[in-house]
N, CA and C atoms as a LAMMPS dump frame, in Angstrom:
ITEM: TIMESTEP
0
ITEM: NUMBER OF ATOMS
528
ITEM: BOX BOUNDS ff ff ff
-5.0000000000000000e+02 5.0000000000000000e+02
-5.0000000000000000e+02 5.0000000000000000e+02
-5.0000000000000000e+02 5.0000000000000000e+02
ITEM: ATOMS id mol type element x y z
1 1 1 N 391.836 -457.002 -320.55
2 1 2 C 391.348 -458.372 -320.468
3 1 3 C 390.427 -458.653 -321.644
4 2 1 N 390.436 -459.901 -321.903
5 2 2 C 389.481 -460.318 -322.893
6 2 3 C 388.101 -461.085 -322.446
7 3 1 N 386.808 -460.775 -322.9
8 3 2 C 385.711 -461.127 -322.389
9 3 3 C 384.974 -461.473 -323.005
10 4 1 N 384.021 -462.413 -322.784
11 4 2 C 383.264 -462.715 -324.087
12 4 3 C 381.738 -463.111 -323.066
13 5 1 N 380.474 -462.489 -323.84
14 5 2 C 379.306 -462.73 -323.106
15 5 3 C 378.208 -462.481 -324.08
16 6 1 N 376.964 -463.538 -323.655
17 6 2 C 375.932 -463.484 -324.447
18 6 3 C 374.89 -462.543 -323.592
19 7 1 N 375.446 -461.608 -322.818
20 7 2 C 374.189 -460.842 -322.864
21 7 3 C 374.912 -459.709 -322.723
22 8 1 N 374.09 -458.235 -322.666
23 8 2 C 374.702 -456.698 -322.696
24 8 3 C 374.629 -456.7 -321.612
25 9 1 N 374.644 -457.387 -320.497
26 9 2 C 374.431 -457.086 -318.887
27 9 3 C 375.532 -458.016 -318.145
28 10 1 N 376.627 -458.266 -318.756
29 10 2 C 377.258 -459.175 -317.623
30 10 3 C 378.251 -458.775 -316.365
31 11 1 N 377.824 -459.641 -315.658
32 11 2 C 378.176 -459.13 -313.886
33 11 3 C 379.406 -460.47 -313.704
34 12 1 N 379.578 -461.062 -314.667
35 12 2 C 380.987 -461.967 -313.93
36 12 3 C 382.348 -462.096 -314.651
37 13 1 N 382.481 -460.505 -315.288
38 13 2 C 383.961 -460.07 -316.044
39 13 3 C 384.948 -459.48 -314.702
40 14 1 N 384.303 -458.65 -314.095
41 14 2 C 384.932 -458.004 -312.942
42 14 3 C 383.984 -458.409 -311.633
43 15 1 N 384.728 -459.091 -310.623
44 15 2 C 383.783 -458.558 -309.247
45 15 3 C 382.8 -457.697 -308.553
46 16 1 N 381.559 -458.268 -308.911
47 16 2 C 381.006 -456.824 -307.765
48 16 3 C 380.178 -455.708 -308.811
49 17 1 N 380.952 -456.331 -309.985
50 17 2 C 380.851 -455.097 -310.827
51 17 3 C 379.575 -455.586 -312.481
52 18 1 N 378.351 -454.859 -312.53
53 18 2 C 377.546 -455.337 -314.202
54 18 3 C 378.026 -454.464 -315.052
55 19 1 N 378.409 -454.727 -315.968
56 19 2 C 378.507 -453.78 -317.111
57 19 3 C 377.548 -453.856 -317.887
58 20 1 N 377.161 -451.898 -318.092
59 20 2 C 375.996 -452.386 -318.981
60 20 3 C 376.219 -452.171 -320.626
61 21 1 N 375.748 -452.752 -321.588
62 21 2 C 376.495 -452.178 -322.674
63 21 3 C 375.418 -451.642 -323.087
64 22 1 N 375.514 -450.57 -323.675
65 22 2 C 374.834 -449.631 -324.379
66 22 3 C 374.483 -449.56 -325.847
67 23 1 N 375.516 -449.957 -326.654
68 23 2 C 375.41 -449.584 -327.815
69 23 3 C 377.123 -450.4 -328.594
70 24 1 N 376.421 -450.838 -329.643
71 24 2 C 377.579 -451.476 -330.51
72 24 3 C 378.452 -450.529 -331.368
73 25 1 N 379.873 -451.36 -331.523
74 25 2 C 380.957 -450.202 -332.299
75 25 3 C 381.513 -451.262 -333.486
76 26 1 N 381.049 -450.641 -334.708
77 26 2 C 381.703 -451.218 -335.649
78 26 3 C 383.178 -451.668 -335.505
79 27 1 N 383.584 -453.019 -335.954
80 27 2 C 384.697 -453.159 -335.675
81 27 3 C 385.565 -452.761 -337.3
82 28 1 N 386.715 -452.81 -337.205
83 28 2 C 387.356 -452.431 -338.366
84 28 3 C 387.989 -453.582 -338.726
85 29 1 N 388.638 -453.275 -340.605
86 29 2 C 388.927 -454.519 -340.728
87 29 3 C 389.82 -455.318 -340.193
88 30 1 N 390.55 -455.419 -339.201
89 30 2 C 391.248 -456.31 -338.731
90 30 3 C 390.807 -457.167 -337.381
91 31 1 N 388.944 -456.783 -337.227
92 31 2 C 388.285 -457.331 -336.071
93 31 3 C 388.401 -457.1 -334.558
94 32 1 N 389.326 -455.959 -334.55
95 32 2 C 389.405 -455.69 -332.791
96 32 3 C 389.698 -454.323 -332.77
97 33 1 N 389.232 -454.123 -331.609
98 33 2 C 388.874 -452.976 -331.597
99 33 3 C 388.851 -452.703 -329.797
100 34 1 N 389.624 -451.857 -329.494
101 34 2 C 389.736 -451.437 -327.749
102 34 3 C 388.747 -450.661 -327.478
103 35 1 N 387.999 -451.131 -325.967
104 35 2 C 387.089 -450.451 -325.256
105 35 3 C 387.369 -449.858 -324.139
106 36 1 N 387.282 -448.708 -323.799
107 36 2 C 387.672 -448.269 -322.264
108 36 3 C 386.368 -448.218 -321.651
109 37 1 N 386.394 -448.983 -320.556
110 37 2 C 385.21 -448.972 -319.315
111 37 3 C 386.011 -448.248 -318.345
112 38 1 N 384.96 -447.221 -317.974
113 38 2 C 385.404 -446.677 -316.824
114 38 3 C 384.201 -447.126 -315.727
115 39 1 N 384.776 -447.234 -314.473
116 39 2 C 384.059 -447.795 -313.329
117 39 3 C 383.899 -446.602 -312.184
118 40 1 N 382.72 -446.4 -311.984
119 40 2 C 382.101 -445.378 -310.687
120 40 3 C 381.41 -445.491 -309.88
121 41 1 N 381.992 -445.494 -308.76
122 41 2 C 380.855 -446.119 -307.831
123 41 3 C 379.79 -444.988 -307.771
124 42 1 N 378.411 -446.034 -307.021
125 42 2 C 377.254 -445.165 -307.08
126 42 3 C 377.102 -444.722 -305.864
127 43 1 N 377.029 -443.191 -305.672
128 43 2 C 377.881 -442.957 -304.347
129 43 3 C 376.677 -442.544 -303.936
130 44 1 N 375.272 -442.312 -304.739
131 44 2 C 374.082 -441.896 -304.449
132 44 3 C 373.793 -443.095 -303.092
133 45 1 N 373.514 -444.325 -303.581
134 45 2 C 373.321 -445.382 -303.267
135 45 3 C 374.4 -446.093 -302.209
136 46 1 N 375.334 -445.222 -302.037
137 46 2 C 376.292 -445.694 -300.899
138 46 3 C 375.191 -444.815 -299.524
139 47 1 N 375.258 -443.873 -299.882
140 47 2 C 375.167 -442.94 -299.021
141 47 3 C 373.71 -443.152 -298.9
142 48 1 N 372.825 -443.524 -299.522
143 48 2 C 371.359 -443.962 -298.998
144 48 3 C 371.42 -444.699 -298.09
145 49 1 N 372.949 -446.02 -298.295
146 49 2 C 372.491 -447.048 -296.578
147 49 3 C 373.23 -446.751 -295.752
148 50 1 N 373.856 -445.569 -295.817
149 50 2 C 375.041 -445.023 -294.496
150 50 3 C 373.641 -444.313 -293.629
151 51 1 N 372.653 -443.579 -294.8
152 51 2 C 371.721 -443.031 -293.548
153 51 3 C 370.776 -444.177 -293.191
154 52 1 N 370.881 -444.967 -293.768
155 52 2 C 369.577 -446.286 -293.278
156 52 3 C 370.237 -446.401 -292.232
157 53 1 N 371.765 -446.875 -292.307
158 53 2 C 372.095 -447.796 -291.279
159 53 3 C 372.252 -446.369 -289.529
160 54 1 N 372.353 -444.972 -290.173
161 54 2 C 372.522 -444.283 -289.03
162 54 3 C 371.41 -444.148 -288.452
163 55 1 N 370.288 -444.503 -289.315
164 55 2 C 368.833 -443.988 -288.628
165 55 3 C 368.509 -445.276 -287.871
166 56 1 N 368.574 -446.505 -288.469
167 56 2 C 368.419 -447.968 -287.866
168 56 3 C 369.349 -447.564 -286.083
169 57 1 N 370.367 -447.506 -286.554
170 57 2 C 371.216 -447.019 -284.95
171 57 3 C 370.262 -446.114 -284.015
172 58 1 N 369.98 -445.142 -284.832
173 58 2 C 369.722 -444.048 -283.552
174 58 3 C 368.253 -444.512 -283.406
175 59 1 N 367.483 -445.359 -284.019
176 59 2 C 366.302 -445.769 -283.302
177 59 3 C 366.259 -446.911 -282.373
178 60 1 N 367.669 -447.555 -282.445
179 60 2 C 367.64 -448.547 -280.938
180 60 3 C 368.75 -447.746 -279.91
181 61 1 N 369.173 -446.851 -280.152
182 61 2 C 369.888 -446.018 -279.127
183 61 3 C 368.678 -445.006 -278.394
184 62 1 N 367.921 -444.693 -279.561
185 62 2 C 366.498 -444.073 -278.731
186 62 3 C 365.52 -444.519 -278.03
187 63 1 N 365.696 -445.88 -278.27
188 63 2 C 364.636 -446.883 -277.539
189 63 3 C 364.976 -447.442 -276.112
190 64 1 N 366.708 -447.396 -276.545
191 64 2 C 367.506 -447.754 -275.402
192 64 3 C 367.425 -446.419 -274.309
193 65 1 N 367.036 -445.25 -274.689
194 65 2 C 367.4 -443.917 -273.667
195 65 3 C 365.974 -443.876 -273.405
196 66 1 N 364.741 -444.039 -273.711
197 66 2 C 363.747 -444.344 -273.437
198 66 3 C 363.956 -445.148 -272.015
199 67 1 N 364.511 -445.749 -271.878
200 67 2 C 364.073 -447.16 -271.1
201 67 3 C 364.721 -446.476 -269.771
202 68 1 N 365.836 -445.38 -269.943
203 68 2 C 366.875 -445.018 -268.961
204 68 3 C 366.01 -443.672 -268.287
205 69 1 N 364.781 -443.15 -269.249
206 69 2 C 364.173 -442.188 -268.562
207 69 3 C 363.927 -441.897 -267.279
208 70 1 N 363.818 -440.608 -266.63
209 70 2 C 362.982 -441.092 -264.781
210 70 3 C 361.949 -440.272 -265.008
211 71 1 N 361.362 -440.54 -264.115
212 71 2 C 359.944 -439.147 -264.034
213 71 3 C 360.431 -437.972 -263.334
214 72 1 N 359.797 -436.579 -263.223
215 72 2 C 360.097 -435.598 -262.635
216 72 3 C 360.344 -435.439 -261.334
217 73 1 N 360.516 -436.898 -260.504
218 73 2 C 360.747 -436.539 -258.978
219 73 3 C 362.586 -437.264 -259.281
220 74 1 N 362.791 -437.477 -260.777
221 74 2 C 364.371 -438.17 -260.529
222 74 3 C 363.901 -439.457 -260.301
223 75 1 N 362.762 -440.228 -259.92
224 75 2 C 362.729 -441.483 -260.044
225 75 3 C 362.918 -442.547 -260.795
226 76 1 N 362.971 -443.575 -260.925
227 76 2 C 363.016 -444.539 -262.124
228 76 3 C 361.274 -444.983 -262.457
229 77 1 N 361.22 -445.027 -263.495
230 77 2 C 359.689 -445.655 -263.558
231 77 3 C 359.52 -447.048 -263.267
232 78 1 N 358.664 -447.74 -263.194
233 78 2 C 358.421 -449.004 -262.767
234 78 3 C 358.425 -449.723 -263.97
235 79 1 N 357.918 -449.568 -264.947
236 79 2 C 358.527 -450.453 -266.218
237 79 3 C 359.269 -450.236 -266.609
238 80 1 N 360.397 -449.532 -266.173
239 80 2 C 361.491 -449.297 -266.862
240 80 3 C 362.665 -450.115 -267.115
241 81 1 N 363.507 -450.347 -267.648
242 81 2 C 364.194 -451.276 -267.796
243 81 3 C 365.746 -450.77 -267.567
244 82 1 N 365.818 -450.044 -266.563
245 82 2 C 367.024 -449.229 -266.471
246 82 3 C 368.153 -449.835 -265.53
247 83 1 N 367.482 -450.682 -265.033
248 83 2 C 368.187 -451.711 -263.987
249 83 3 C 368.819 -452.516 -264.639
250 84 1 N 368.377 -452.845 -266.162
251 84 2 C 369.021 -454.509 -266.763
252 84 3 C 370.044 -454.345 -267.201
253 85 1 N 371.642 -454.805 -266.802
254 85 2 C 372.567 -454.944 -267.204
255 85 3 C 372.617 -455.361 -268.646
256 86 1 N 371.766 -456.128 -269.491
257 86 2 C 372.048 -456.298 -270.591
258 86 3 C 371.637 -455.488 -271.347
259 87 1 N 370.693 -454.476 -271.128
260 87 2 C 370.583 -452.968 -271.874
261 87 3 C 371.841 -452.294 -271.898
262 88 1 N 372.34 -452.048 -270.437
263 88 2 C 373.269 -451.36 -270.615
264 88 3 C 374.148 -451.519 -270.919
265 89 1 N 374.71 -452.759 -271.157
266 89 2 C 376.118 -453.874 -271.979
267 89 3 C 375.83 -453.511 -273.248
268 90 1 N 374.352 -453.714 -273.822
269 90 2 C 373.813 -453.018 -275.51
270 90 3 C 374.712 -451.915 -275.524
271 91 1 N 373.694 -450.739 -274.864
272 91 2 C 374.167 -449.425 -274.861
273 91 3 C 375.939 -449.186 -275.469
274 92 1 N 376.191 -449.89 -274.078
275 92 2 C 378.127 -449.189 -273.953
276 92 3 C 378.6 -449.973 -275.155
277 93 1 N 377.917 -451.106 -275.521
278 93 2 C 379.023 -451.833 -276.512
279 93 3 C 379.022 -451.585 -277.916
280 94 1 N 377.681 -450.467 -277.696
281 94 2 C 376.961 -449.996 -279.842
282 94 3 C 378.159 -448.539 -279.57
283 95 1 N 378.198 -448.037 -278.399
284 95 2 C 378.953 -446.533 -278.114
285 95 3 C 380.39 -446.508 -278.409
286 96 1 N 380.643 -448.141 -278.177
287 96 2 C 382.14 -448.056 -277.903
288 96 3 C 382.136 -448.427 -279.812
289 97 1 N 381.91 -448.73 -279.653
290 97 2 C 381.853 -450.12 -281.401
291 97 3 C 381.591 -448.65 -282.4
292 98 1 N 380.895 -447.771 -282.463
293 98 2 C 380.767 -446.896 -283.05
294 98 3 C 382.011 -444.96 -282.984
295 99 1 N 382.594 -445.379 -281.697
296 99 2 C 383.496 -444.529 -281.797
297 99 3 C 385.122 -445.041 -281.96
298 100 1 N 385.029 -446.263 -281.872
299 100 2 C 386.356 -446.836 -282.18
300 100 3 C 387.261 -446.889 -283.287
301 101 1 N 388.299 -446.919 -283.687
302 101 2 C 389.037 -447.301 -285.368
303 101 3 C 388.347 -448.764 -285.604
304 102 1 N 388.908 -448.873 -286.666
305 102 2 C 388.779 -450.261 -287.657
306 102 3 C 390.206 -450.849 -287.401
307 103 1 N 390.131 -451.773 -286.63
308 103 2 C 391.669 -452.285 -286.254
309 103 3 C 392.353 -452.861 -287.731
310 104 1 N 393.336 -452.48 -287.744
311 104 2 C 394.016 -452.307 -289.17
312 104 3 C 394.455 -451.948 -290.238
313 105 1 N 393.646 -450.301 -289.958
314 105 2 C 393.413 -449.347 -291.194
315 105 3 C 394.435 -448.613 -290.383
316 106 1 N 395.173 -447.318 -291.152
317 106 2 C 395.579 -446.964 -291.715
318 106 3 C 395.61 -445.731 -292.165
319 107 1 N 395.961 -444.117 -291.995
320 107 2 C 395.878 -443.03 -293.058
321 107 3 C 394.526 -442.454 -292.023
322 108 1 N 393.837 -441.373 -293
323 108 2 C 393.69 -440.158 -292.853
324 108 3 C 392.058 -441.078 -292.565
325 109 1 N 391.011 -442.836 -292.826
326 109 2 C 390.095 -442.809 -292.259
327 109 3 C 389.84 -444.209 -291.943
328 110 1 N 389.704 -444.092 -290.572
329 110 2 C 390.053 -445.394 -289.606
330 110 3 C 388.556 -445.432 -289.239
331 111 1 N 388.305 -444.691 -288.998
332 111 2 C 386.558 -444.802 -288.164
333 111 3 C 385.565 -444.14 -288.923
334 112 1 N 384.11 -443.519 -288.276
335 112 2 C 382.799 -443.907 -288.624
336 112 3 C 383.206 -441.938 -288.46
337 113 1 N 383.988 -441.071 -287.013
338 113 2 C 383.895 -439.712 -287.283
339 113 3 C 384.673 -439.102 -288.228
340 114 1 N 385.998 -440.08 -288.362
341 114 2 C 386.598 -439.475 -289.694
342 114 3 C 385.893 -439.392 -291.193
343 115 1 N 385.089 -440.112 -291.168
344 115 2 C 384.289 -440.211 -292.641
345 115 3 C 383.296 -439.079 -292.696
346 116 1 N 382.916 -438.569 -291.745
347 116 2 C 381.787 -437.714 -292.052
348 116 3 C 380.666 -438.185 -290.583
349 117 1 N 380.775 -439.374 -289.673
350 117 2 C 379.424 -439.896 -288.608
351 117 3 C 379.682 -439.576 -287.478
352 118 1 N 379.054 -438.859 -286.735
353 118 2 C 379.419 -438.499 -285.379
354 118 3 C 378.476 -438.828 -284.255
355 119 1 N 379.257 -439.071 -283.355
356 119 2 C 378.018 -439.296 -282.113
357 119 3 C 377.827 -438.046 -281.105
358 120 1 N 376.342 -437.915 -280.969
359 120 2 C 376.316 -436.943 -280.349
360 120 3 C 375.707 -437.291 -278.62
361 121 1 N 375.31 -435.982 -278.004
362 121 2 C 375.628 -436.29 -276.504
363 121 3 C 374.798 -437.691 -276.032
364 122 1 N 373.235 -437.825 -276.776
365 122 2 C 372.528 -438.858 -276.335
366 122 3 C 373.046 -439.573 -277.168
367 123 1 N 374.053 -440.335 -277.272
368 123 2 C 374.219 -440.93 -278.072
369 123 3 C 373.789 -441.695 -279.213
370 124 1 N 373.358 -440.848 -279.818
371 124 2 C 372.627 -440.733 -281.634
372 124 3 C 373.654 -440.442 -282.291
373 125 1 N 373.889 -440.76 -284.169
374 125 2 C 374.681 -440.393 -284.569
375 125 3 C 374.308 -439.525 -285.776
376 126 1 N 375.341 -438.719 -285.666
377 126 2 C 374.547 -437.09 -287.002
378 126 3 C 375.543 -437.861 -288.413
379 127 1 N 375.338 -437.226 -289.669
380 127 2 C 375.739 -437.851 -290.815
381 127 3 C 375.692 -436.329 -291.258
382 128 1 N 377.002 -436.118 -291.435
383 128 2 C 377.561 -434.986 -292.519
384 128 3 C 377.798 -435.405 -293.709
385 129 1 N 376.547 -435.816 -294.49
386 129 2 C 376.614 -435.458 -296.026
387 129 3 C 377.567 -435.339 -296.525
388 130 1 N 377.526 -434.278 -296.576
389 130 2 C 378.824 -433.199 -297.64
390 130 3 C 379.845 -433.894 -297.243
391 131 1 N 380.746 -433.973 -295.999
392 131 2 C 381.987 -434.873 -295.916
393 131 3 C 381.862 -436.105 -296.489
394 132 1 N 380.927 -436.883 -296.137
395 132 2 C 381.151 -437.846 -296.358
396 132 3 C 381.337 -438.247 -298.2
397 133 1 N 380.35 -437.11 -298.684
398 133 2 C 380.438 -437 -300.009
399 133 3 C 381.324 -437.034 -300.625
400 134 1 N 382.201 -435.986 -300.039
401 134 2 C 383.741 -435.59 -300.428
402 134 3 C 384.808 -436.551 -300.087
403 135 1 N 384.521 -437.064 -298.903
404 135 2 C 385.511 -438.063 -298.759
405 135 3 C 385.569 -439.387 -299.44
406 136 1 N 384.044 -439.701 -300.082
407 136 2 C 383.818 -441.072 -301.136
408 136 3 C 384.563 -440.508 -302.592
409 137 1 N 384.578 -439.299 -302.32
410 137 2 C 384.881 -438.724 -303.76
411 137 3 C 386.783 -438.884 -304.28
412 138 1 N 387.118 -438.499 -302.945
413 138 2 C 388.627 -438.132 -302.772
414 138 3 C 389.056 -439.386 -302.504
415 139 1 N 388.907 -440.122 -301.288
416 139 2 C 389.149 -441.887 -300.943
417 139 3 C 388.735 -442.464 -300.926
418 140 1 N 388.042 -443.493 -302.305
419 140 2 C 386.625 -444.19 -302.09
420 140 3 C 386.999 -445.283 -301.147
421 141 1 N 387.932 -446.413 -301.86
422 141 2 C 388.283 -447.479 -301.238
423 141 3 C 388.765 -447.208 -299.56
424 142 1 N 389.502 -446.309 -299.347
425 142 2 C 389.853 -446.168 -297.863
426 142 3 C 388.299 -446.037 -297.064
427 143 1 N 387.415 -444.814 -297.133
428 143 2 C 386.27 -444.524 -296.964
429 143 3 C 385.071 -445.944 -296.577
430 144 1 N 385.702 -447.189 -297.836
431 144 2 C 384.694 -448.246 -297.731
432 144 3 C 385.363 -449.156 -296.806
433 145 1 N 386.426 -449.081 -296.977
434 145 2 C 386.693 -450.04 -296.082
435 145 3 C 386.733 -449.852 -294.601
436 146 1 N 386.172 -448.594 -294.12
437 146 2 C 386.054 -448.38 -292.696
438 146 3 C 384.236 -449.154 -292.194
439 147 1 N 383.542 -449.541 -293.866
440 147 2 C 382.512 -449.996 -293.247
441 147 3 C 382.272 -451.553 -293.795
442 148 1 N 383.171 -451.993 -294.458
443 148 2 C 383.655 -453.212 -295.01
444 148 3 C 384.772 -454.532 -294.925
445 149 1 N 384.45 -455.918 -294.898
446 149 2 C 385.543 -456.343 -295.185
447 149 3 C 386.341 -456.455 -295.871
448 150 1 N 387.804 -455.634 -295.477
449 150 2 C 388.44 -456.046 -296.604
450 150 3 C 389.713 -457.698 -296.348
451 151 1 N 389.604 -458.323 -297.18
452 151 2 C 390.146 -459.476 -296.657
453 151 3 C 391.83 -459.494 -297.459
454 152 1 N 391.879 -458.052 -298.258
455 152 2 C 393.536 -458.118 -298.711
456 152 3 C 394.372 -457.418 -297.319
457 153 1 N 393.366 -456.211 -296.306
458 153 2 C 394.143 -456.222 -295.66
459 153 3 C 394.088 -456.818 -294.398
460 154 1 N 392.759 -457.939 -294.593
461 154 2 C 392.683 -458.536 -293.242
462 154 3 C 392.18 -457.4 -292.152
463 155 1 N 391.351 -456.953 -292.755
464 155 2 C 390.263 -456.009 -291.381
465 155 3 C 389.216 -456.108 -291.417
466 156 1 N 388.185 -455.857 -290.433
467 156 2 C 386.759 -455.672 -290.403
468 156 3 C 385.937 -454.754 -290.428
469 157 1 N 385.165 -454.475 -291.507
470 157 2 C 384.646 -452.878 -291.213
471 157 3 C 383.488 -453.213 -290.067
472 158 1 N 383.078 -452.228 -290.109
473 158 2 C 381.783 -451.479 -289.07
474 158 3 C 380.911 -452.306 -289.272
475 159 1 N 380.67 -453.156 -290.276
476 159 2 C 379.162 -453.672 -290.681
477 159 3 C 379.527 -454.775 -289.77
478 160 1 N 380.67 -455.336 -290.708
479 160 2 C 380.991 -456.591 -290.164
480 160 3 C 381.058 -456.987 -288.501
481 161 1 N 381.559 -455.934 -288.197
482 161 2 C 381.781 -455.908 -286.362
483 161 3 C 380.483 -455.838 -285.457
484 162 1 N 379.641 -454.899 -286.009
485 162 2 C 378.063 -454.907 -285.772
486 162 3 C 377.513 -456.459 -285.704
487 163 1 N 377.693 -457.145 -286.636
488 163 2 C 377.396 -458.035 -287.261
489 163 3 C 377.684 -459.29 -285.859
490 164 1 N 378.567 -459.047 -285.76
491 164 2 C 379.432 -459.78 -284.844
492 164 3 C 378.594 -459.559 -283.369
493 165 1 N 378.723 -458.993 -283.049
494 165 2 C 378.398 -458.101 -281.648
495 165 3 C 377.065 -458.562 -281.649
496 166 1 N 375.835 -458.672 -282.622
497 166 2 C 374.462 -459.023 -282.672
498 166 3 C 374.825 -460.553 -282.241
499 167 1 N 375.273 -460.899 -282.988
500 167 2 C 375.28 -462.151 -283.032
501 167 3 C 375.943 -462.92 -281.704
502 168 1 N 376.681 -462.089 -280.736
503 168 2 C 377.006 -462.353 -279.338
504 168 3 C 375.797 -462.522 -278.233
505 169 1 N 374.455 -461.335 -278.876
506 169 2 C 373.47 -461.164 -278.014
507 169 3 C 372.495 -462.454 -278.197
508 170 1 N 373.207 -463.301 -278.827
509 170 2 C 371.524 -464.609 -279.296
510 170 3 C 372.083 -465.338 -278.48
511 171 1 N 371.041 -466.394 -278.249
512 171 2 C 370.89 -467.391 -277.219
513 171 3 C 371.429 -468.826 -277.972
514 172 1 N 371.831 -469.679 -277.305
515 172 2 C 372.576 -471.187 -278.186
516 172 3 C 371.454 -471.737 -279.631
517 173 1 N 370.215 -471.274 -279.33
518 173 2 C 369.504 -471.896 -280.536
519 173 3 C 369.425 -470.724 -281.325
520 174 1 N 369.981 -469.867 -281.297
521 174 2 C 369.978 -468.739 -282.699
522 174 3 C 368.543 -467.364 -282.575
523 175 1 N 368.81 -468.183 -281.503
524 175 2 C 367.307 -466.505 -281.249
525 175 3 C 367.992 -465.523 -280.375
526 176 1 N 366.967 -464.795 -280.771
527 176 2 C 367.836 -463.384 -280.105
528 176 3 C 366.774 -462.889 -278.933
């Protein structure tokens, strides 16, 4: 493609994507001259908000098992909130939403345990690194799109569905 920009930083040649330029290349005499950009995602920075977003989870799944506690006679506590159906509609619907596929995908990673995220017995979720590392490495695009929209194949990732599901719990004027 051909591009033309007045600054070394432009972000609207490719989608999504800044290029930074570094350094100028003499052109020769016939004025053109081919550049290869290669594009990498920053997988540091992927994987910083896979644990935001697992730690964000397991601190309202912990808040939520809090509430389900009893005291040592097996009782329920009196402030407890273990009775409210809409905790527990929370609960089952972050459990189900988090172990489910990505309706639409496809191949070897459909969900949140194939990538590397697992839920464990209290339902918290652990983050295997290293897989997930490897698997951004080996299938980036498949990998993202289990937590992304993609709208070529018409699916919803994880964020998006989250997204959704919050937005079921607000009241007609937008509060939650």
């Amino acid at each position: 493609i051909t591009a033309n920009s007045s600054s070394n930083q432009p972000s609207d040649i490719i989608k999504g994507v800044t290029i930074n330029f570094l350094k100028t290349t003499p052109l020769p005499h016939d004025n053109t001259t081919a550049v290869t950009i290669s594009i990498t995602p920053n997988t540091d920075n992927i994987i910083g908000n896979i644990k935001a977003f697992t730690s964000k989870y397991n601190d309202i799944i912990t808040l939520i098992n809090a509430e389900f506690k009893t005291d040592d006679d097996n009782k329920v506590a009196v402030d407890s909130l273990s009775g409210d159906s809409t905790l527990r509609s929370v609960k089952s619907r972050l459990q189900t939403l988090v172990s489910s596929q990505v309706q639409g995908l496809t191949g070897a990673f459909t969900a949140l345990a194939r990538v590397g995220i697992k839920s464990e017995k209290d339902g918290t979720l652990s983050l295997d690194e290293t897989k997930v590392r490897d698997n951004l490495k080996k299938e980036f695009q498949n990998v993202a799109n289990v937590f992304v929209v993609n709208d070529d194949l018409g699916t919803k990732g994880m964020m998006q569905q989250f997204v959704e599901m919050v937005e079921g719990y607000k009241d007609t004027n937008g509060k939650k």
